[in-house]
C-alpha positions, 0 to 999 in steps of 0.5 A: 435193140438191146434191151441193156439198161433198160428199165421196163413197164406194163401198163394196166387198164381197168374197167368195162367202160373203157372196153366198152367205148363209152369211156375213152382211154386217156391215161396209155399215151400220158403214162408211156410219154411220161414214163419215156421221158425219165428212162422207163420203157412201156413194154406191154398194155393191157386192158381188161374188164371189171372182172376180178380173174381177169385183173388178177391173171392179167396183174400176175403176168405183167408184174412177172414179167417188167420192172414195174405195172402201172395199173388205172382205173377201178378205185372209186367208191362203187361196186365195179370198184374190185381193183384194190380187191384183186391186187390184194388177190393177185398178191395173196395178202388181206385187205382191210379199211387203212388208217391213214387212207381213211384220215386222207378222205376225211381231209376231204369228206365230214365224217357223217358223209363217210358212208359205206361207199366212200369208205370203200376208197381206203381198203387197201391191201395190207402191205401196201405203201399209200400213194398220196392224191392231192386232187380228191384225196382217195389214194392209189398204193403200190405194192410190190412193183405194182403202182394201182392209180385211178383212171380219172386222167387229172388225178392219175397224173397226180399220183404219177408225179407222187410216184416218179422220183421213186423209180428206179429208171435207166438210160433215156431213150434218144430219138430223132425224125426225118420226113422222108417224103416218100410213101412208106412202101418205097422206103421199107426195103432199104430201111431194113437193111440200115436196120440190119446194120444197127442192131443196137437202134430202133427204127419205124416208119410212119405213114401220114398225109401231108399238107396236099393229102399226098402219102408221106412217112416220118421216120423215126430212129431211136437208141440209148447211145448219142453216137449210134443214133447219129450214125444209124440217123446219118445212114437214114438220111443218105438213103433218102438223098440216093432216093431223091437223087 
């Protein structure tokens, strides 16, 4: 599929918790729906431990290589907190307690209960731009292309909606399903014929089990142009009337 138009993204994930199990991740399918919605494509996701030349090679390849990096997760107040540390690492920059971050967290916090932990919550790598948290305050950044927000989903979500009406993004990803009411395996052969013939469209398949527990498969064509979806879509569908029969 060309990948013309295309505004890209890499998501990052930060944190032993979630490699780990005891955390389950619920930021990936948001971002990438999200992001989907307003003509920016998930390309990548990586998740990687609290370990700062993991983030840091993990952070230089990503934002080498898409549009943005959409990274959550490590930017609390405790020690395994090294993502503020790491981005400014990957980007060669000093970091250093912010005013203005440190004035969003006294919205929030007294400033007798300011201590070295919470304080930690406004280091932030010099250079950055604050991405406002209307949640609980803290603030993510965005450096470069790189946009570092937490990893509790409710306050992710929030500093997602900050950020979007920033990005640049490209044309929207159309899709469209069909049930084929066939197991996956009968179908795979002619649909990558159809898709030989549409190159400019992507097309996968998808097992589930219907309502009796039989196999079935969804099959979902994608494309940017309305006119090459319907006729990859029409050339779907007629292979699944021939089937049928």
């Amino acid at each position: 599929m060309s990948t013309q138009d295309a505004v890209t993204a890499g998501i990052l994930v930060i944190g032993d918790e979630i490699l780990s199990g005891r955390t389950k991740d619920k930021n990936i399918g948001y971002i990438a729906e999200y992001l989907t919605a307003i003509g920016v494509d998930v390309a990548e996701v990586r998740v990687v431990p609290d370990i700062e030349d993991e983030i840091v090679a993990a952070l230089n390849a990503l934002r080498a290589r898409y549009t943005y990096v959409f990274t959550t997760g490590g930017i609390g107040p405790t020690h395994d907190d090294i993502t503020a540390d790491s981005v400014a690492k990957a980007f060669g920059v000093d970091i250093s307690v912010n005013a203005e971050a440190r004035a969003m967290l006294l919205e929030r916090i007294p400033e007798a209960d300011l201590n070295e932990a919470r304080l930690r919550m406004a280091r932030i790598p010099h250079g950055a731009a604050l991405v406002a948290n209307k949640i609980s305050k803290a603030p993510g950044f965005w450096i470069g292309n790189v946009i570092v927000m937490a990893g509790v989903p409710s306050i992710m979500q929030a500093m997602l909606d900050e950020v979007a009406p920033q990005l640049k993004t490209g044309r929207v990803m159309l899709s469209e399903t069909v049930r084929a009411d066939a197991k996956e395996g009968d179908v795979g052969g002619p649909l990558g014929e159809i898709a030989k013939a549409h190159p400019e469209v992507s097309i996968g398949s998808y097992p589930f089990a219907d309502e009796l527990g039989r196999p079935n498969t969804n099959l979902v064509v994608r494309a940017r142009d309305a006119e090459r979806l319907a006729a990859a879509m029409a050339d779907v569908k007629a292979m699944l009337a021939a089937r049928a029969g």
